[in-house]
N, C-alpha and C positions, 0 to 999 in steps of 0.2 A: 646057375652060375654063368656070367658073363663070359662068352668067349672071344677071344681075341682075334683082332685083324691083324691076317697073315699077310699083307703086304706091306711093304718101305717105300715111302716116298724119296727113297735118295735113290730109288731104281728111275726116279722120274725126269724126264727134260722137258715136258708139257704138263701144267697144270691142268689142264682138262682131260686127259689122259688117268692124271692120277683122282680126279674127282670122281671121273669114269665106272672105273674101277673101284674104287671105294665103296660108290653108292651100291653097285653092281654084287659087290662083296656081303656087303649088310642085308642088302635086297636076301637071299641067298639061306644068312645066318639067322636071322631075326622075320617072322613073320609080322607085318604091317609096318616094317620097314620103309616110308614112302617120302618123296620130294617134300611133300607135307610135315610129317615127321621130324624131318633132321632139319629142315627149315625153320619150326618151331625152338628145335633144341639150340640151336645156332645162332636167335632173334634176328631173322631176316623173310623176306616176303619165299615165299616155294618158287614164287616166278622167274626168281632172280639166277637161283640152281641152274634152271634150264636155260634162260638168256647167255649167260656165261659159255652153258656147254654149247651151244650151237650157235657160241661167236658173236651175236648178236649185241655184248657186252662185255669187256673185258674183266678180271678180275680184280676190284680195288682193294688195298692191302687192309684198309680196315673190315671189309667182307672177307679176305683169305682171315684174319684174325678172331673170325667169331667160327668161321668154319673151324679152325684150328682147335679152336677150344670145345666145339660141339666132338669132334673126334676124337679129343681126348692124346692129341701132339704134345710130346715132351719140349722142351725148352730147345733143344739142335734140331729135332724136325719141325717147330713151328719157324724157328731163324730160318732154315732150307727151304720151307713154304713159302716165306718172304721172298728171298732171291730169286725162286723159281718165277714168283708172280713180277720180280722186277725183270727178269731175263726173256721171258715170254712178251712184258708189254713196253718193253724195252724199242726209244723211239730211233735211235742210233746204234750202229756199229759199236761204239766206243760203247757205250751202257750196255750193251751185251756183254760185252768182252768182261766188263764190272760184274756186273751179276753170276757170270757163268763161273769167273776165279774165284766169285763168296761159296760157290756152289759145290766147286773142287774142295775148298779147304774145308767145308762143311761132311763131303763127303767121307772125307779124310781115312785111315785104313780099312773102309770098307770089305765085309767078306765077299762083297757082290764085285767082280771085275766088268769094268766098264772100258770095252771096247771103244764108243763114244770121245771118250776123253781121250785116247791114245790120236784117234783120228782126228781130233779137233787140233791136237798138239802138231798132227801132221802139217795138217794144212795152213796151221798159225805161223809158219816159217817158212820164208822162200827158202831158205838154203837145204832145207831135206830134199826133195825135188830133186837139186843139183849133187847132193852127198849120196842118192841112191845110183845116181848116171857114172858118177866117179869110180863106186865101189864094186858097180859089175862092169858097163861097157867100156871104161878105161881100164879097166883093169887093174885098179889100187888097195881094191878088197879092202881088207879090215887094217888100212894105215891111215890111222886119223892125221897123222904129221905131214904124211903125202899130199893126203886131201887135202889140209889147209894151208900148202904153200900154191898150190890149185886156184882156191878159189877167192876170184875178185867180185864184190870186197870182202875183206877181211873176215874171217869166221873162226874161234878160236876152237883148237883140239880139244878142250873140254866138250864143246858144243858140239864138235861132231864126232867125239866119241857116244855122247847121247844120241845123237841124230841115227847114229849105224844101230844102237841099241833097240830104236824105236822100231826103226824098218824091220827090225828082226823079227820083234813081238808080234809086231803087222801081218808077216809073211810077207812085205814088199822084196826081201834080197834073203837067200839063203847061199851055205857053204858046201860044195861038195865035197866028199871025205880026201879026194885028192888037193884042198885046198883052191879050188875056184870056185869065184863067186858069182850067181846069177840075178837077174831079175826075175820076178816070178809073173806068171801072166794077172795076178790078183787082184781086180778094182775094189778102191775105195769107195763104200759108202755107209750111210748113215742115216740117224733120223735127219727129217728134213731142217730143224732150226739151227741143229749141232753143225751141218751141212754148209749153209745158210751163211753164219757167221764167220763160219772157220775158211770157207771160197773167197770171203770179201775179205779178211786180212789175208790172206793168200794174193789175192789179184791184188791190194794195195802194195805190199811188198813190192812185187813184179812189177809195179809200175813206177813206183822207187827207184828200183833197180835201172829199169827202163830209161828215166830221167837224168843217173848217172852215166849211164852209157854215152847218152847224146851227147854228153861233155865230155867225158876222159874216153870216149873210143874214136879211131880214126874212122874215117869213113868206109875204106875197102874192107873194113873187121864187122860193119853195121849195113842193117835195110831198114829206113823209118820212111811211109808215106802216109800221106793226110787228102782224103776228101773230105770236100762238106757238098753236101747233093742234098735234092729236094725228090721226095717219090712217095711216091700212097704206101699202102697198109698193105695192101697185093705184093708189090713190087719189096717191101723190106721185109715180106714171110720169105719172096726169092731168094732175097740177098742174102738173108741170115743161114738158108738153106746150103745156099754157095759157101759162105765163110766154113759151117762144119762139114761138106764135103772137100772142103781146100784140105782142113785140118784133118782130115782123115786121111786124104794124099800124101801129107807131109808124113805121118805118123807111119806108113805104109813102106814110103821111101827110107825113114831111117831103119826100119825093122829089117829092111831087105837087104842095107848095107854089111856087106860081110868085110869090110877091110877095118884097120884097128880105130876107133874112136881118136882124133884128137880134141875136137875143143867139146866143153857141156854147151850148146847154146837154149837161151829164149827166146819163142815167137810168140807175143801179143798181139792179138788183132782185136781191136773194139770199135762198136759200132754202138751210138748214143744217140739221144734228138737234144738238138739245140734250138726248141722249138716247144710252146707247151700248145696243148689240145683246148681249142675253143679260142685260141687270139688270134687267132687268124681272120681275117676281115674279108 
């Protein structure tokens, strides 16, 4: 009697990860179990298995469909196979963001809780960031209405009554029983793709934001400056060295300020080349 594979692909954000494991699984269950084997059963070269898993190849979705069928994926885990392989080879920001929502709604009440998703959600939104600064170090705790006369621009109490929800689940802000609320020391992290995608609409956001400011802030409320420099590979591992110990400064100075929080601010510092590698004459 055939026995069944104990793992879900909707625990997965890396196709190769989950191919990984699968093979690894069978390997395990089934004696002659081999890249041979399930390549056969799948009508594709054995070679192609291992190019895949060690990058060499990405996953094309008419290959994820024969894989699918040799596994024996029902019709929502072969459609989740799909997204995964568009999410993974995904050549933009924006097609991530696509693939990962087929991914979410594929996943749908799942018994498995995905930490991932909450953090992705985190990072998907500038305004959490600023609704966690509101709720402990100004001191507005759990008043969504507060908040959102707070924050410019506009962010409506729905949204940051989810937003305070999120932080919760996270362990980013708790309540002490005499009703204050804290920050907790707890870093976010994650797999690295979930990571990856969820930082870049984070830093787009913030740069949004950023762009507004330059227009509707006066100047003594703002600090915006602009180099453009030339310097080797040596000198910009320095400089980027400098930029995170700047930001570890700055993070140090507010941790140590004991008087009341007035305003939430943002400090973007970016550092780019306007310049590509080999035209240089």
């Amino acid at each position: 009697m055939r026995k069944k594979v104990r793992i879900s692909i909707f625990e997965y954000v890396d196709y190769r990860f989950f191919l990984t494991d699968y093979f690894n699984l069978q390997k395990k269950i089934f004696r002659g179990f081999t890249f041979r084997s399930f390549a056969k059963k799948a009508g594709l070269s054995a070679s192609l298995l291992k190019d895949i898993l060690s990058k060499r190849q990405n996953l094309t979705i008419p290959a994820m469909r024969k894989y699918a069928g040799a596994m024996g994926l029902g019709g929502k885990e072969s459609a989740y196979f799909e997204a995964l392989a568009g999410f993974n080879n995904a050549a933009t920001n924006g097609e991530k963001n696509r693939f990962f929502g087929e991914m979410v709604r594929l996943r749908g009440r799942s018994a498995v809780k995905f930490l991932d998703m909450q953090q992705y959600e985190y990072f998907s939104e500038w305004y959490h960031a600023v609704v966690r600064e509101l709720v402990t170090h100004a001191g507005l705790g759990n008043d969504p209405e507060a908040i959102a006369r707070c924050i410019v621009p506009f962010v409506s109490t729905g949204k940051i009554r989810k937003s305070i929800a999120l932080l919760r689940e996270l362990g980013l802000v708790y309540e002490d029983p005499d009703g204050t609320w804290h920050a907790s020391d707890k870093v976010i992290s994650s797999e690295y793709e979930i990571q990856s995608v969820a930082l870049k609409n984070y830093h787009t956001g913030m740069l949004e934001r950023a762009r507004e400011a330059l227009e509707n802030c006066p100047s003594e409320e703002r600090e915006f400056q602009g180099l453009t420099i030339s310097a080797g590979r040596e000198t910009f591992n320095r400089m980027k060295e400098r930029i995170r110990c700047f930001t570890d400064e700055l993070l140090a100075m507010a941790a140590a300020d004991r008087g009341k929080a007035e305003e939430v601010y943002q400090i973007n510092l970016q550092m780019f080349p306007f310049t590509r590698k080999g035209n240089q004459r």
